[in-house]
KOLVEXFI-101786 format. One record per atom (N, C-alpha, C, O, CB): y negated, x negated, z; residue in three letters. Coordinates in steps of 0.1 Angstrom, whole numbers, plus 5000, padded with zeros to 4 digits. Last residue first. Glycine has a CB too. Layout:
YXZALA...
END
This chain:
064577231288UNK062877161283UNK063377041286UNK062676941284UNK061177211294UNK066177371307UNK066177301292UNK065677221284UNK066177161275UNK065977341286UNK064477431328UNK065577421329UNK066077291317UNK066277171318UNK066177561329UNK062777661314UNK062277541320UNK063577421320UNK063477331312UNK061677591336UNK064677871311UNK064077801301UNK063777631301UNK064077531295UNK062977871300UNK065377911336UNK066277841331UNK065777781322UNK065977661321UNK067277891328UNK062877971348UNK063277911351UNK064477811341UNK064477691339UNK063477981360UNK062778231328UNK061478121333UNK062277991330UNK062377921320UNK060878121350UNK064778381347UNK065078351332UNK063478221324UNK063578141314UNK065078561322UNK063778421367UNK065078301363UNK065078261353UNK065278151348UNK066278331362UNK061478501366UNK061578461378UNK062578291369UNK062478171366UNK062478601392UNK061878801352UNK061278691351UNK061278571350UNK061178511340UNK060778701355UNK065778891355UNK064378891359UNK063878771354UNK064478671350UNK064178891374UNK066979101334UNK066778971337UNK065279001343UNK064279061340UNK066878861325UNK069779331341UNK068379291340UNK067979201341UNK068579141350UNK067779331347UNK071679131326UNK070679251320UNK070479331335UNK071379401338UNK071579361305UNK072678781335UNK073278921334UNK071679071337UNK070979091347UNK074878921349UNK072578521314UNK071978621322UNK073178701321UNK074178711313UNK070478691318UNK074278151314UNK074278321310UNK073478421321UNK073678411334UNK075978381309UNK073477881290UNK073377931299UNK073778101300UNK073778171290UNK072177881300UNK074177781269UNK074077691273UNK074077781290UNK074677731299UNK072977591267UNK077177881244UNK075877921252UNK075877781262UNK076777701265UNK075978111261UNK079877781235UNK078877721232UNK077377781241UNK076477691243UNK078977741218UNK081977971244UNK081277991231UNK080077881226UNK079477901215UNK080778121232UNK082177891270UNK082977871260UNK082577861245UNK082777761238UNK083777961262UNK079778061280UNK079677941277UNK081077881271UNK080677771265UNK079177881289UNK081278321273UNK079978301269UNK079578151268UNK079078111257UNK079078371277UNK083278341295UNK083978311280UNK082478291269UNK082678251257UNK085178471275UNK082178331317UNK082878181311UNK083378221294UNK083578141285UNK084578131323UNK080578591318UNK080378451313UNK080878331312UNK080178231307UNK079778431315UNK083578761313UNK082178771303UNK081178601305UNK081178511297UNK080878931311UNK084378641343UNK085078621325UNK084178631315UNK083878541308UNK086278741319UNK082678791356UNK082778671359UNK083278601343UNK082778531335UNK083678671371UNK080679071341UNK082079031346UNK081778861348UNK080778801342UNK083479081332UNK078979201331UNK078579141342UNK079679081352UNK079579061364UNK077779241347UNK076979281305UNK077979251309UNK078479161318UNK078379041316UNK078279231302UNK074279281294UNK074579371309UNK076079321311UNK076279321323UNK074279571308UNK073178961286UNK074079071288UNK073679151297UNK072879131307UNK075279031290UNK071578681276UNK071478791284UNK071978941278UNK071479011269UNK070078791287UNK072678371270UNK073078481270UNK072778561274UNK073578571283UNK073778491271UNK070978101251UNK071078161265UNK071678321263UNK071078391255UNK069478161274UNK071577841233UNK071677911237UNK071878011249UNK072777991256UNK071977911232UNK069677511218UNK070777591232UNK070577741229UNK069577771224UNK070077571251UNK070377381190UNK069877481196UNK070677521208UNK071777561209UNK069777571187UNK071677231180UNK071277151191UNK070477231195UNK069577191202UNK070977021190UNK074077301157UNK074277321173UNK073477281182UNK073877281194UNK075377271178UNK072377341134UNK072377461142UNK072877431161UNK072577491171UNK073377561134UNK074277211116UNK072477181115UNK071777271127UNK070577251128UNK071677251097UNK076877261124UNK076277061128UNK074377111124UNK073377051129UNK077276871108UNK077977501139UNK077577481127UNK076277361126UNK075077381127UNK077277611122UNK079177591159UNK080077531153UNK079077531142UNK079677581132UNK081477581153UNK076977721175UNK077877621182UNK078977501172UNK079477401176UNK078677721193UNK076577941159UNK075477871159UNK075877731166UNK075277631163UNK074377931165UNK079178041158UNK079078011151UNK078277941149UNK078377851140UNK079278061146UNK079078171190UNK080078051183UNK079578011167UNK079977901166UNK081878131183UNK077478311187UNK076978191197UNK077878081191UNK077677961188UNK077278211216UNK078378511177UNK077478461165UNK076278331173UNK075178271170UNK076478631159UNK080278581189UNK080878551174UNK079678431174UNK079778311171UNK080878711158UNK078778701211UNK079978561212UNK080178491200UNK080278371199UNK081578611217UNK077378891200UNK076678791206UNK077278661209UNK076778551208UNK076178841218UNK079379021173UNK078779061185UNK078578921190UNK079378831187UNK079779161194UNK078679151142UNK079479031147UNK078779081163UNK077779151163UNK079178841140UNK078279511144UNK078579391141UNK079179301145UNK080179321152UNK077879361140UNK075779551169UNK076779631158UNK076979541154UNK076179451156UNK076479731148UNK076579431204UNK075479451189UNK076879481181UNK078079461182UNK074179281181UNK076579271235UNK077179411226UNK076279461218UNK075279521222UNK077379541234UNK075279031240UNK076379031239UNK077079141227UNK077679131217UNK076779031252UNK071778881232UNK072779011232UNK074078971236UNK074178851237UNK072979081218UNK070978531235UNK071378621227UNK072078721234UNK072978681241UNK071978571217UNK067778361226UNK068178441239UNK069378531227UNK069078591216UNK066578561250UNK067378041220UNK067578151218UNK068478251229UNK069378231237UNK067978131207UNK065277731213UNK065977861219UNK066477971217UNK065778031209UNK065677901223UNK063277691191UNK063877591201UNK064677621209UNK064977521215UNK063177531209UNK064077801154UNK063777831173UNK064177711177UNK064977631171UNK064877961184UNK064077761121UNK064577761133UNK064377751154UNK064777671162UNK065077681129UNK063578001094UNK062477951113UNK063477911124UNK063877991133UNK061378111123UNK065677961081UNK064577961076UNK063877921087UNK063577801089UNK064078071070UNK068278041092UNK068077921084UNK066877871080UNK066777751077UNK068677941073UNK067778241116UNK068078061117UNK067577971109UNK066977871111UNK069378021115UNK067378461100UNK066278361107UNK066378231107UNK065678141103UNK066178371120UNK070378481095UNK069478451084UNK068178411089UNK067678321082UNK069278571073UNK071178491123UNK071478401112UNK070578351101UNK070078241098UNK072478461106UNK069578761126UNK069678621132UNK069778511129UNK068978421131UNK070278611139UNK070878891110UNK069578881113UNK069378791116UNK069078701108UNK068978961120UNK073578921125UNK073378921108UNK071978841107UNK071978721103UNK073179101101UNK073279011147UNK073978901143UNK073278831130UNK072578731127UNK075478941141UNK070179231148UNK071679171150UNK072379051148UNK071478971145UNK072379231144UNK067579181152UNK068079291156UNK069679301154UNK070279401158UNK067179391150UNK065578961164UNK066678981155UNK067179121160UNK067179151171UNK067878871156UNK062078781167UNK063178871170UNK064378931163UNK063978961152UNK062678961173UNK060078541183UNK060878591175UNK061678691175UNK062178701186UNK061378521173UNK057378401199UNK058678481202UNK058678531186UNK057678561179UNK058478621217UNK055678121214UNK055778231208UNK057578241203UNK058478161203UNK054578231196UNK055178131252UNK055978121241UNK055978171227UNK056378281227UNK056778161244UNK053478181275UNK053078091263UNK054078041254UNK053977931249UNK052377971267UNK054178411290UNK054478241296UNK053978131282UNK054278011282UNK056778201300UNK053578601274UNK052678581283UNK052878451290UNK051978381296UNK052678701292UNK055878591254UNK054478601255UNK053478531264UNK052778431261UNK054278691257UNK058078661277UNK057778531272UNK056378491264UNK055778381267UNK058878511262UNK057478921283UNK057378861293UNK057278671288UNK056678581293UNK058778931302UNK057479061257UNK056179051264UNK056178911275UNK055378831276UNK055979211271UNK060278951248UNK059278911240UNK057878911250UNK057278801251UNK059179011228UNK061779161269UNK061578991269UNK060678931263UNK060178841269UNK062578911265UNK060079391256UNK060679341273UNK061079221275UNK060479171284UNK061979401278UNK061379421232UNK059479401239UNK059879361249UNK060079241248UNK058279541242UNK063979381235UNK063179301226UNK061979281232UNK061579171236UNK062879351213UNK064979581249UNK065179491254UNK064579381248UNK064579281254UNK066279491257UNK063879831231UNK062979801246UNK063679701251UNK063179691262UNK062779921259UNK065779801207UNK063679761209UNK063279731220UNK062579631222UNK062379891206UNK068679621209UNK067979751218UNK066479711216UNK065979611220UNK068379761237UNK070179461202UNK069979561192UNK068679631195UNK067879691188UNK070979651192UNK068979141197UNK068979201207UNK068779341197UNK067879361188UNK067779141219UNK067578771204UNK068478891193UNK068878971205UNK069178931217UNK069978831182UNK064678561202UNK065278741213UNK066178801200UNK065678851190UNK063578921220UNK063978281199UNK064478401192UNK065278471202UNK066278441208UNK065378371181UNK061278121201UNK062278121211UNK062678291200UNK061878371195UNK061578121231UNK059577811209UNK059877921202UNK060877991205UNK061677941213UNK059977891191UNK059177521227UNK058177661226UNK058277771213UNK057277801207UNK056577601227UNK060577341243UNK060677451243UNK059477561240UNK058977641248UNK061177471253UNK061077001239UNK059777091243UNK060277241237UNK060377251224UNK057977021234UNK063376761249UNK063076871240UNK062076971247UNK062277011258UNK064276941234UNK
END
């Protein structure tokens, strides 16, 4: 699978531009959600080859709404990648539990988060 769309959910604007720019510029084009909610309803319509998701958003929060893209047959062969500031060991086993394929912890650097993409491809 060729990785080139990619949905940033994510409450925070400057954690949106901030990954959006940095994927930009690697020749992604980029999508964005500003909660659970959002996201979802993207899904159905533009589905991504990826997705980067939040953990702490109003609402269903980043686990609910990994789990549900994980348990839903037109949706699970989307990978998911978690970038949190949550930075507990448990935060990410219980992230890939959820179905995520992969987990940041906030700040992400460039470098990896590239990388993992690549990783996927």
């Amino acid at each position: 699978m060729s990785i080139q769309t990619i949905l940033i959910v994510d409450d925070s604007p400057t954690e949106r531009y901030y990954l959006s720019e940095m994927l930009v510029r690697a020749g992604y084009a980029v999508s964005t959600a500003e909660d659970g909610a959002d996201a979802l309803a993207q899904l159905k319509q533009n589905r991504p080859d990826l997705i980067l998701m939040d953990v702490v958003m109003p609402g269903a929060n980043g686990f609910q709404i990994t789990r549900a893209i994980a348990r839903d047959p037109e949706l699970a062969d989307v990978p998911v990648i978690i970038c949190s500031s949550k930075s507990q060991e448990t935060d990410r086993i219980w992230g890939l539990r959820q179905g995520a394929r992969d987990y940041l912890i906030k700040p992400v650097a460039e470098a990896d988060l590239l990388a993992r993409i690549a990783a996927l491809s």
